[in-house]
C-alpha positions as CSV (number, residue, x, y, z in Angstrom):
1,X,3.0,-45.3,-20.3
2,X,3.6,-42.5,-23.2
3,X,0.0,-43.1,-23.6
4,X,-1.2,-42.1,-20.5
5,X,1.2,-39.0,-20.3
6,X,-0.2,-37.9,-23.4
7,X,-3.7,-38.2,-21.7
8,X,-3.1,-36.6,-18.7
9,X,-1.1,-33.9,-20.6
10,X,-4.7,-33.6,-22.6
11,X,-6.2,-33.1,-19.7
12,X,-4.8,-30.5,-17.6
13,X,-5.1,-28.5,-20.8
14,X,-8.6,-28.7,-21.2
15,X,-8.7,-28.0,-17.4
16,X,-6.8,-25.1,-17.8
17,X,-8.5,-23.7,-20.4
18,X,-11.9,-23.9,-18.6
19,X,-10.4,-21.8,-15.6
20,X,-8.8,-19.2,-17.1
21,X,-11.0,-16.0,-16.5
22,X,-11.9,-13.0,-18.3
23,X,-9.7,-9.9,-17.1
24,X,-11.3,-6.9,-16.3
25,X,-10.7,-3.8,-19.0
26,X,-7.9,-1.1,-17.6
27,X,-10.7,1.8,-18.0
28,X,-14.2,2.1,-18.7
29,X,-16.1,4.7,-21.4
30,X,-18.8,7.1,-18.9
31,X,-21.5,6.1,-21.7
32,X,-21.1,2.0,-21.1
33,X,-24.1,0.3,-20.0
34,X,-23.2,-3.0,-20.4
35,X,-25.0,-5.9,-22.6
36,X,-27.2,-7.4,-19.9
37,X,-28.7,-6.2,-16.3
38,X,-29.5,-9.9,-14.8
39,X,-26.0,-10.5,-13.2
40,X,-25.8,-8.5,-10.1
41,X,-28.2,-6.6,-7.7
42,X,-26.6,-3.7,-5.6
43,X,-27.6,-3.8,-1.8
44,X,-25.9,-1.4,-0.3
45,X,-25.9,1.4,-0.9
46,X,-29.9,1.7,-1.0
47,X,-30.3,4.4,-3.3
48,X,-28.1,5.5,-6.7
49,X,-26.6,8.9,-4.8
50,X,-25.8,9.3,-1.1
51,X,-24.7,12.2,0.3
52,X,-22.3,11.5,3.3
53,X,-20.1,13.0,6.0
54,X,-17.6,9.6,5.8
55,X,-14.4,9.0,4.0
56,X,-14.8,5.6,4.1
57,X,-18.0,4.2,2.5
58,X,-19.1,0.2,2.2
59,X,-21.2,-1.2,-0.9
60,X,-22.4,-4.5,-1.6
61,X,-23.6,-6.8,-4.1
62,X,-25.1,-9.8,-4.5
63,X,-25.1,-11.7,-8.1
64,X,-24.6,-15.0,-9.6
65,X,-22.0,-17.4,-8.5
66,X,-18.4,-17.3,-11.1
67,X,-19.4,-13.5,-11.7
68,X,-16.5,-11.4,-12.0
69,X,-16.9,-8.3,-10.3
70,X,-14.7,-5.4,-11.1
71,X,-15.0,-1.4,-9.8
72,X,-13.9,1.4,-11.4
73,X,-13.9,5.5,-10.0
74,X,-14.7,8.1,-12.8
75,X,-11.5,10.1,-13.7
76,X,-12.0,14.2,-14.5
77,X,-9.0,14.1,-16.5
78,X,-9.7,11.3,-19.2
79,X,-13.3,11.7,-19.0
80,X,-13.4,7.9,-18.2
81,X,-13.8,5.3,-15.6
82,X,-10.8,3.2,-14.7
83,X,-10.3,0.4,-12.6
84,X,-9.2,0.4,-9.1
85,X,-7.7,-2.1,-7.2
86,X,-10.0,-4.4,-4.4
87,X,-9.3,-6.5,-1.2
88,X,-9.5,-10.0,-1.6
89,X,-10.7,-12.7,1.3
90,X,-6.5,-13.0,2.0
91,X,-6.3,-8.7,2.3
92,X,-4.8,-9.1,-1.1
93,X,-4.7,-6.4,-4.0
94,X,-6.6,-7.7,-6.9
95,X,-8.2,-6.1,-9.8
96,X,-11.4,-8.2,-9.6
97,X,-13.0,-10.7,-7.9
98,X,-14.6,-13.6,-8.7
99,X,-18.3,-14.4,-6.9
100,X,-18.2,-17.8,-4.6
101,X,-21.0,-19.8,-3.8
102,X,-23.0,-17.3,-1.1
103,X,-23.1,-14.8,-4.2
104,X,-22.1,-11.9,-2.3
105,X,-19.2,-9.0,-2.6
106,X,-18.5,-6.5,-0.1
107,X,-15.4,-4.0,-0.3
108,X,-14.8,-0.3,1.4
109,X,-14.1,2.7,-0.7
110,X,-12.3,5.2,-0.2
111,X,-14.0,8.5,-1.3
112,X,-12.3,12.2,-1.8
113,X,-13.9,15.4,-0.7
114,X,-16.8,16.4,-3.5
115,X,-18.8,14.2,-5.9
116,X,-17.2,10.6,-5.8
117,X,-18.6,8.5,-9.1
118,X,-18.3,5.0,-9.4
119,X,-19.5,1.9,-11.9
120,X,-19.2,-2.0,-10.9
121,X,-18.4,-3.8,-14.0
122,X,-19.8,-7.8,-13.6
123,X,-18.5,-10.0,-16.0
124,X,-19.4,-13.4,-17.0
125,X,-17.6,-13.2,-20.4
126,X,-16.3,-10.5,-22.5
127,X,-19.6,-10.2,-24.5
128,X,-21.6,-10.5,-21.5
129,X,-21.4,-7.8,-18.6
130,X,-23.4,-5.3,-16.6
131,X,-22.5,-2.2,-15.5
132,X,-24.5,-0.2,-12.6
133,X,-23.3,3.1,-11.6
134,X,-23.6,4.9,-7.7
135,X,-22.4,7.9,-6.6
136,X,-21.0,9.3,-3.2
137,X,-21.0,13.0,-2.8
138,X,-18.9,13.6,0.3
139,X,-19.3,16.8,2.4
140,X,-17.0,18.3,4.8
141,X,-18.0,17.7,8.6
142,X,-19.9,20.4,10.3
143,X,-16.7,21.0,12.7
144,X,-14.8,21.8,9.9
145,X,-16.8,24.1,7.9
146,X,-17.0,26.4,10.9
147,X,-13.1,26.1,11.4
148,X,-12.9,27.6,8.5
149,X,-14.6,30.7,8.7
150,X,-13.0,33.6,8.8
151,X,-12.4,35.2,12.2
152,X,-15.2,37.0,13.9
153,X,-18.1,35.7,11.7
154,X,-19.8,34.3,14.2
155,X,-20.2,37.8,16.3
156,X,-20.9,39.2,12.8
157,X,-23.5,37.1,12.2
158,X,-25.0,37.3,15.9
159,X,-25.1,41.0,15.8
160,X,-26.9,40.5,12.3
161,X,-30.0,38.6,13.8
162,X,-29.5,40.7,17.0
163,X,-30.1,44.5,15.1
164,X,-33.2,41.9,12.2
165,X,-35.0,41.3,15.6
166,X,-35.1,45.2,16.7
């Protein structure tokens, strides 16, 4: 009986040990590239820099499965990148998530008026790790910019191209 208690205590160590992951660094320095660039291909978005009207803009990835993805904003302040938190499957806060079977990650970010930059950090171990950067450059809608000219512009500007077509 002690014999087998001693094996099964053997056990769910070794099992525990083989799950526990590998935690995602607080912040990130602007010049890290990572150590490899085989872990994850970006899908979405299609290019490195978009320039959009949305607050709200998706990305997605597709890598290998047990990959640890992780996504940080840069920060002005501390001239670094640091991690924000992501949605799980369950709506749940987390600061990374782990690749399944299909491979794929999806999440929403949030972006703030100006040049938004971001770097996905995925991790298969501490010494192994890709980093790929993409930037969102939000602009203020069309609407707004006119909202905020200053009052009589407009006929300003129409009696401009009025008196440059005389």
């Amino acid at each position: 009986m002690v014999k087998r208690l001693i094996q099964a205590f053997i056990v769910t160590m070794a099992l525990s040990v083989a799950t526990v992951g590998f935690a995602a660094p607080d912040a990130m320095e602007i010049d890290d590239d990572g150590t490899v660039d085989d872990l994850i291909t970006i899908i979405s978005p299609a290019e490195e820099n978009v320039t959009t009207y949305n607050e709200v803009e998706p990305i997605s990835v597709s890598g290998r499965e047990g990959v640890s993805i992780a996504v940080y904003v840069y920060d002005n302040g501390s001239s670094k990148y640091r991690n924000i938190m992501l949605k799980d499957d369950e709506g749940e806060l987390v600061n990374e998530i782990e690749l399944g079977a299909s491979g794929l990650f999806a999440q929403e970010l949030d972006l703030v008026e100006g040049v938004n930059q971001f770097a996905l950090r995925a991790q298969l171990s501490d010494e192994v790790y890709q980093v790929e950067k993409i930037g969102f450059t939000l602009m203020k809608a069309l609407a707004d910019k006119i909202k905020g000219l200053p009052t009589g512009y407009y006929r300003e500007y129409k009696d401009l191209l009025k008196n440059a077509n005389k």
